[in-house]
N, C-alpha and C positions, 0 to 999 in steps of 0.2 A: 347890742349884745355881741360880742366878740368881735368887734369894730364896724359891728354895723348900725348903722341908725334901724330903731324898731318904735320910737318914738317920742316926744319932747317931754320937757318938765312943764306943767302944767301951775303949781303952785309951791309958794317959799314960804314958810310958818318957823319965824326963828324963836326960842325957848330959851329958856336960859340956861339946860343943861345938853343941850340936843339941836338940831336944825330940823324940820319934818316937810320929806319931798315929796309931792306929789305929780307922781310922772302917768301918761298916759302912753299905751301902746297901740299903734296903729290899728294891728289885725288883731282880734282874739284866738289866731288861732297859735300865735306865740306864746309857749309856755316857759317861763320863767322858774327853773329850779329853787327850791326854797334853801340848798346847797350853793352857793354862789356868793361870790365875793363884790361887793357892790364898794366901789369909789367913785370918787369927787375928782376928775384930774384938769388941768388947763392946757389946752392946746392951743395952734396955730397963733398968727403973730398979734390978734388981739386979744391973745387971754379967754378964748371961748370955753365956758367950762362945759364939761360934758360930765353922765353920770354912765359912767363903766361898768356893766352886770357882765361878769366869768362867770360860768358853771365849774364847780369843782368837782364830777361825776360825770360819768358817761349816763346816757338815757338811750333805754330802749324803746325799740316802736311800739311793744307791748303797752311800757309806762304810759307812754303817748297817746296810745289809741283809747286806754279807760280814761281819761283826764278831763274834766268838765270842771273849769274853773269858776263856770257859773252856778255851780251847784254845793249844796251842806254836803254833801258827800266830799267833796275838795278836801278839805280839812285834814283827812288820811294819806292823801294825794302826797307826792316828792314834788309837788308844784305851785306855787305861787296861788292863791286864789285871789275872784276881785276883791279889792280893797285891801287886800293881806298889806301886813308892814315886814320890813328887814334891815336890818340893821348895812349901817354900810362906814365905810371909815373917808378919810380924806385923803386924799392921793396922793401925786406930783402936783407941784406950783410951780413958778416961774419964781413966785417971792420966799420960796425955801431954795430952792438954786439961786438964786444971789444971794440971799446971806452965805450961805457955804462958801461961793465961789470967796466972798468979802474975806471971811473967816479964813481961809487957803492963802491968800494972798498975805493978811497981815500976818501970819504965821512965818510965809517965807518972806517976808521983810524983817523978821527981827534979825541984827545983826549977830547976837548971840547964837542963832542957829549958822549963821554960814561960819563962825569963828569955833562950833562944832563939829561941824562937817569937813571945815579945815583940817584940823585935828588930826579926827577919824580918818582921813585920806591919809596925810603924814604918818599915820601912826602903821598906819595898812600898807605903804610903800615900804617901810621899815621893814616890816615883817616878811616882806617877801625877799627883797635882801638877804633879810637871815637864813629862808628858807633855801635859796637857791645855794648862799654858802652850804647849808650843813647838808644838800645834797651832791653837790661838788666833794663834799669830806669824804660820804657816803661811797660815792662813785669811786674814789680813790683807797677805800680801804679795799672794796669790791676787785680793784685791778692787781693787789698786793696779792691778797689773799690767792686771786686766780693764779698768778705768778706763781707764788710759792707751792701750790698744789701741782703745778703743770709741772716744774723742776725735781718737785719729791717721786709722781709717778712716772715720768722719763729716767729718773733715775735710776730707781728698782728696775728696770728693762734693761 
């Protein structure tokens, strides 16, 4: 729980709509919010899956100090009881990151996207071109204009 080992998967019950984990936890005196986002992720270089529980709540020492997960009372509890279930999703994989990466690559291998991109650059060089003309125009009607305002008020003096 929040990157700490608290304890292992005990047992793997796969279903046909669902997978159902059974994890144990070390200590009981780790309480396990019934707020928490529980994932499936794969780490380090053999693929070791791990089951990830976040808390999505702050908990106070109040919550904590009434909390008996051993008991029917729990049930009311912001906390995990024994045996409770929670839902959890599937995480990171290493085999959803290589398909992507695969998927990225044949993307930037079609030729059609560089002979776009071509384009888009030529087209975008263009335009700067023009813009630096029509502000060279810009600049030069600005120096006229100054001209002739400077000449008309030196004059009247």
């Amino acid at each position: 729980m929040r990157g700490v080992n608290i304890g292992y998967v005990n047992k793997i019950q796969v279903k046909y709509n669902y997978v159902l984990i059974k994890v144990n936890i070390h200590v009981s005196s780790i309480l396990v919010p019934k707020n928490s986002l529980v994932e499936t992720t794969q780490t380090g270089l053999l693929n070791d899956t791990v089951v990830d529980i976040t808390p999505l709540q702050s908990i106070s020492m109040q919550d904590i100090k009434n909390s008996n997960v051993f008991t029917k009372s729990c049930i009311q509890s912001i906390f995990l009881c024994h045996y409770d279930y929670i839902k959890g999703e599937r995480g990171l994989n290493y085999d959803d990151l290589v398909r992507a990466a695969t998927r990225i690559s044949q993307r930037l291998d079609d030729p059609v996207l560089f002979q776009l991109i071509n384009i888009f650059l030529q087209n975008t060089a263009h335009i700067s071109y023009e813009l630096i003309e029509l502000t060279e125009g810009m600049v030069d009607i600005a120096v006229l204009i100054y001209d002739y305002l400077y000449q008309l008020l030196f004059s009247q003096l």
